[in-house]
N, C-alpha and C positions, 0 to 999 in steps of 0.2 A: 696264230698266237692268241686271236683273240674268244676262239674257239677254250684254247686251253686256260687262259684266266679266267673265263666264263665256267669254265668246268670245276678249278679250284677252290673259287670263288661256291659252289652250289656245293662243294664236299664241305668247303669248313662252316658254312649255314648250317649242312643239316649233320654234323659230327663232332666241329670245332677240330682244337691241335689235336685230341686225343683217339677221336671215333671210335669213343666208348660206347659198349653196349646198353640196351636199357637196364640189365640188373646193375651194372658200372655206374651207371646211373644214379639208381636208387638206393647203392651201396651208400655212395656217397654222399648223396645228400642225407640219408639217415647219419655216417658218421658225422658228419660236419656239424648237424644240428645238435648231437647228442655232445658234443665238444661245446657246444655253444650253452646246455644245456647246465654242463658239469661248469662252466665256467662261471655260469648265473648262480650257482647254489653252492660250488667253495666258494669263490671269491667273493663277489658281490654278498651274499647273504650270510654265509658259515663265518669268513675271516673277516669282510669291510664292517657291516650291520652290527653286527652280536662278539666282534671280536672271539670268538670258540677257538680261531687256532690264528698260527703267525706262519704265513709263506714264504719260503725261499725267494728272496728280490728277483732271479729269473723266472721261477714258476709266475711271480706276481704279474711279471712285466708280462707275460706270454698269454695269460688271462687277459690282459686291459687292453691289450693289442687286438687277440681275436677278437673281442668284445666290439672293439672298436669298428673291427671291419661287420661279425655279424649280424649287431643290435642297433649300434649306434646311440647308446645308453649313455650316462654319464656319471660317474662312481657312485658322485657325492648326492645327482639327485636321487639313486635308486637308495642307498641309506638314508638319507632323510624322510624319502614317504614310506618307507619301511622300519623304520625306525617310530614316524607318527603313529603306525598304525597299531605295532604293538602298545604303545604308551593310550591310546586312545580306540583299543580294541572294540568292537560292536556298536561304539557310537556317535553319533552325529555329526562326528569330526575325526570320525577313522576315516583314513583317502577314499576307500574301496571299500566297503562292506555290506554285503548282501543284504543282512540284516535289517538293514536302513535307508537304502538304496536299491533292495529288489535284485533278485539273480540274472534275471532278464537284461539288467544295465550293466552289471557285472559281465554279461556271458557278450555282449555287443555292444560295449562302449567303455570295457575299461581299458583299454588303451588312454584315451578322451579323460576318464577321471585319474589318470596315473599322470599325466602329462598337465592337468589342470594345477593339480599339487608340486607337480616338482615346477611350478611355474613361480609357487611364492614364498617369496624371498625371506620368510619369519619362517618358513619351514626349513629350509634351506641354512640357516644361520643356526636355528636351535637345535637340527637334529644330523645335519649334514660333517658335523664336527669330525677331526681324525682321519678324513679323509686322502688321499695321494694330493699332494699339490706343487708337484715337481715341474721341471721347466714343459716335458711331452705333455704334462696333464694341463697345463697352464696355456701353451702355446699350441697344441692341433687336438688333443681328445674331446676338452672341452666347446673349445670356440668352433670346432672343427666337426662335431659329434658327426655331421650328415654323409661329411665326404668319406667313411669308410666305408659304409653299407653301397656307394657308388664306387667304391673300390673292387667291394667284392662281388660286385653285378658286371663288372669289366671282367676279370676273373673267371665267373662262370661263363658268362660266352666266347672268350676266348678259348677255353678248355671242354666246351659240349655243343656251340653255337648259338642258335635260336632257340633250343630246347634249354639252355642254358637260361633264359628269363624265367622259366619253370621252377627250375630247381632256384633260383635265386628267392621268388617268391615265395615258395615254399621256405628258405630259410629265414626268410623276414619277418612271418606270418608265428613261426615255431611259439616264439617268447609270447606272443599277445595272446597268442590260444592258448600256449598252453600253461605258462603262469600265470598271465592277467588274469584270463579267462576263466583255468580251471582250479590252479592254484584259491586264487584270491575270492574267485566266487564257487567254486561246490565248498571247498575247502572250510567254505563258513556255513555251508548249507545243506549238505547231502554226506552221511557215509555214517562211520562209526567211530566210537569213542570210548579210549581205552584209561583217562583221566578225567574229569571235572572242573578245571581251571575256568574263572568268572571268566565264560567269552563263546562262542558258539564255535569254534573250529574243532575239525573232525580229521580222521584219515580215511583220506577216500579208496584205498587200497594197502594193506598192509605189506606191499611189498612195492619199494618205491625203486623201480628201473625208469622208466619212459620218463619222468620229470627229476632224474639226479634225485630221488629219496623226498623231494617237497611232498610228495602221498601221503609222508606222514606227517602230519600237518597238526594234526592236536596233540603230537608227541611234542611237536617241536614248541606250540604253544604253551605246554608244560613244563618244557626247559629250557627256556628261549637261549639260554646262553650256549645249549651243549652243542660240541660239534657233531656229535652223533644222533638221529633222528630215529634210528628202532630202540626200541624198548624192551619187547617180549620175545623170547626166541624163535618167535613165527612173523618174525617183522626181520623186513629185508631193506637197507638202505645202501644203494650203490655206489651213492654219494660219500658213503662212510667208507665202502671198499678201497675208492678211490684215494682218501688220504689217507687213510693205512698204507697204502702203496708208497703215498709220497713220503708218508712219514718211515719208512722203512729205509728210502731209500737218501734221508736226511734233508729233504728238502720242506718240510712242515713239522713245525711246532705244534702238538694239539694243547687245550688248555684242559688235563684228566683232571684239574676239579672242579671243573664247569660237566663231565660228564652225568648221565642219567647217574643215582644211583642206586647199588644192587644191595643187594639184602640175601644172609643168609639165615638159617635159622636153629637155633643153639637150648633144645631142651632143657638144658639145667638153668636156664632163668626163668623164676615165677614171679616176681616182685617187681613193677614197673620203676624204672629207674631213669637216667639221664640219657642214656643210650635208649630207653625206649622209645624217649621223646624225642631224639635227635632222628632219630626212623618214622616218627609219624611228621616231624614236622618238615622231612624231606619225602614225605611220600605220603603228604595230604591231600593232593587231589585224588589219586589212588582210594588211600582208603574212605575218602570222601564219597566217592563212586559208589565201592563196595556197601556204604553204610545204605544207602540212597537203595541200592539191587536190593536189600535186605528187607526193606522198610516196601518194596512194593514186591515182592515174594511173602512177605510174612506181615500184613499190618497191622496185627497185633503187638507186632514190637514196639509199636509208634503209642499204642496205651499202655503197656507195661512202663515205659520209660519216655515220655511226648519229648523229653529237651536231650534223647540224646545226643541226636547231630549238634546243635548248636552249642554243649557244654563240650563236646569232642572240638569244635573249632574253636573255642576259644583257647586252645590248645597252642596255635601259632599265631591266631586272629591278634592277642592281646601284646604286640612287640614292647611292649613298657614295663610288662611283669619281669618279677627274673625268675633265675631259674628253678630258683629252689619252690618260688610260688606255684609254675607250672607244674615240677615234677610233685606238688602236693595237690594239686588241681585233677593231675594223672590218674595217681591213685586212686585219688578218692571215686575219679569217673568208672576204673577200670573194676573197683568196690560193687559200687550201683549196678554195671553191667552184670557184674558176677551174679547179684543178686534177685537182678531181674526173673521176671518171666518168660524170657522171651530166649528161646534156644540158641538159635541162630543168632543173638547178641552174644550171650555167656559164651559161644565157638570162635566171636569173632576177638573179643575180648583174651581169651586164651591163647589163640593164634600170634596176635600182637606179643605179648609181652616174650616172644620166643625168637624176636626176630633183632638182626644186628646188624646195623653198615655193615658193610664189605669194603675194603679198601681200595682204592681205583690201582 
């Protein structure tokens, strides 16, 4: 008998209940984290943070639950220092930013700066607001954050064994590396940049699968509100697939006029108008970009015309004007351009005035 409990006992160490194979293995801890993944960036970031869409109260609950067991997060703190940081983007009082902080502190200790912030209590009060504060969230997600992550470390050895601390680890590890980590720190410091919004964030890969679509990260800095994170049609956000799915399948509200927006373009207007400016004034960092590529391609354009960038911003810079000031502001800029010397302004100038929302 005790040959054979001894024998039992040495199967479910090295196999657990399931004596899954190593790729069974690695299946699963890939899906799990990438569940834990999609849970960080609908929930937590796309619908809590920036409000972009509204979840089906089981989708919600089904998020806050795995959360519970995979991160051991807590709603209201990850909105709040997520919420600081957009409001106090690149400076001295953003939670995490490389910027100012060095990538080095980012890539190996911002777990330490994310947990320092969601530790005070004026953060927590001013940015925290709207949050879940239902009896579950009041009575065990909150008070309780630690015991899930020990729930679901019960879990993986019961279902793989001793290998099962592995993969546990590895689920624990998922969010620090690779939000804290890569999100928070390259995200501000390394990639490319397909906007100019006042803030150093980038996309570090235009095709956002392995972190639920956060890749695109200076899209998202651009539209902080939208629930969609690609932009160009060679930008992939998985995260976006995902609530399409849910939204298809009626369980997510998205908010389409918080989406990016698209432009198409309509030859028979030559005369900058109100609709011109409603296109530059939703697609200024954009053409902000562009003016900025122009000016270091051709910098001659910069003595043909020295103030164009800055009379093109005051474009939306001046929220006190109205509108009829701006669209006479337009003109006149769109005038200047035409008349300049400088090619590559006169192309970019006639481009604009050709272009029109599109409807979401």
């Amino acid at each position: 008998m005790d040959n054979v409990l001894h024998g039992a006992l040495v199967d479910w160490l090295t196999g657990g209940f399931t004596a899954a194979s190593w790729w069974q293995i690695v299946s699963y801890t890939l899906v799990t984290t990438h569940i834990t993944i999609s849970a960080v960036t609908i929930f937590l970031h796309r619908a809590q943070a920036h409000r972009a869409l509204m979840l089906h109260p089981n989708v919600s609950h089904f998020f806050r639950a795995w959360l519970w067991l995979g991160t051991g997060m807590v709603t209201k703190e990850f909105v709040a220092v997520h919420r600081k940081h957009h409001a106090k983007v690149d400076t001295e009082y953003d939670p995490h930013s490389p910027q100012t902080r060095g990538i080095k502190a980012l890539l190996l200790t911002g777990v330490e700066l994310y947990r320092a912030e969601a530790a005070r209590s004026e953060t927590l009060e001013r940015y925290g607001h709207s949050t879940p504060d239902d009896w579950i969230e009041r009575k065990l997600y909150t008070p309780w954050s630690k015991w899930g992550v020990a729930v679901m470390l019960i879990l993986d050895i019961i279902l793989f064994g001793v290998i099962g601390l592995t993969v546990w680890a590895v689920q624990m590890l998922w969010i620090p590396v690779m939000a804290t980590g890569i999100i928070n720190g390259l995200g501000h410091w390394w990639g490319y940049r397909s906007f100019d919004p006042p803030d150093a964030s980038t996309n570090i890969t235009p095709w956002g699968i392995i972190i639920g679509g956060e890749e695109l990260h200076n899209n998202h800095h651009t539209y902080p509100t939208s629930a969609k994170f690609s932009v160009h049609p060679w930008e992939f956000d998985i995260g976006w697939c995902y609530i399409s799915l849910l939204s298809a399948l009626g369980w997510v509200r998205v908010r389409v006029d918080r989406l990016p927006p698209r432009v198409v373009s309509d030859p028979q207007y030559r005369v900058p108008d109100g609709e011109t400016l409603a296109v530059i004034q939703a697609l200024r960092f954009r053409f902000l970009r562009e003016l900025r590529q122009l000016e270091r391609r051709h910098p001659q354009s910069v003595s043909d015309w020295p103030g164009a960038q800055e009379s093109f911003r005051s474009l939306w810079a001046d929220q006190s004007a109205e509108k009829s000031v701006l669209i006479n502001r337009l003109q006149n800029w769109h005038a200047q351009a035409m008349e300049s010397g400088s090619t590559g302004l006169r192309n970019f100038a006639t481009n604009l005035v050709k272009l029109r929302l599109k409807p979401s």
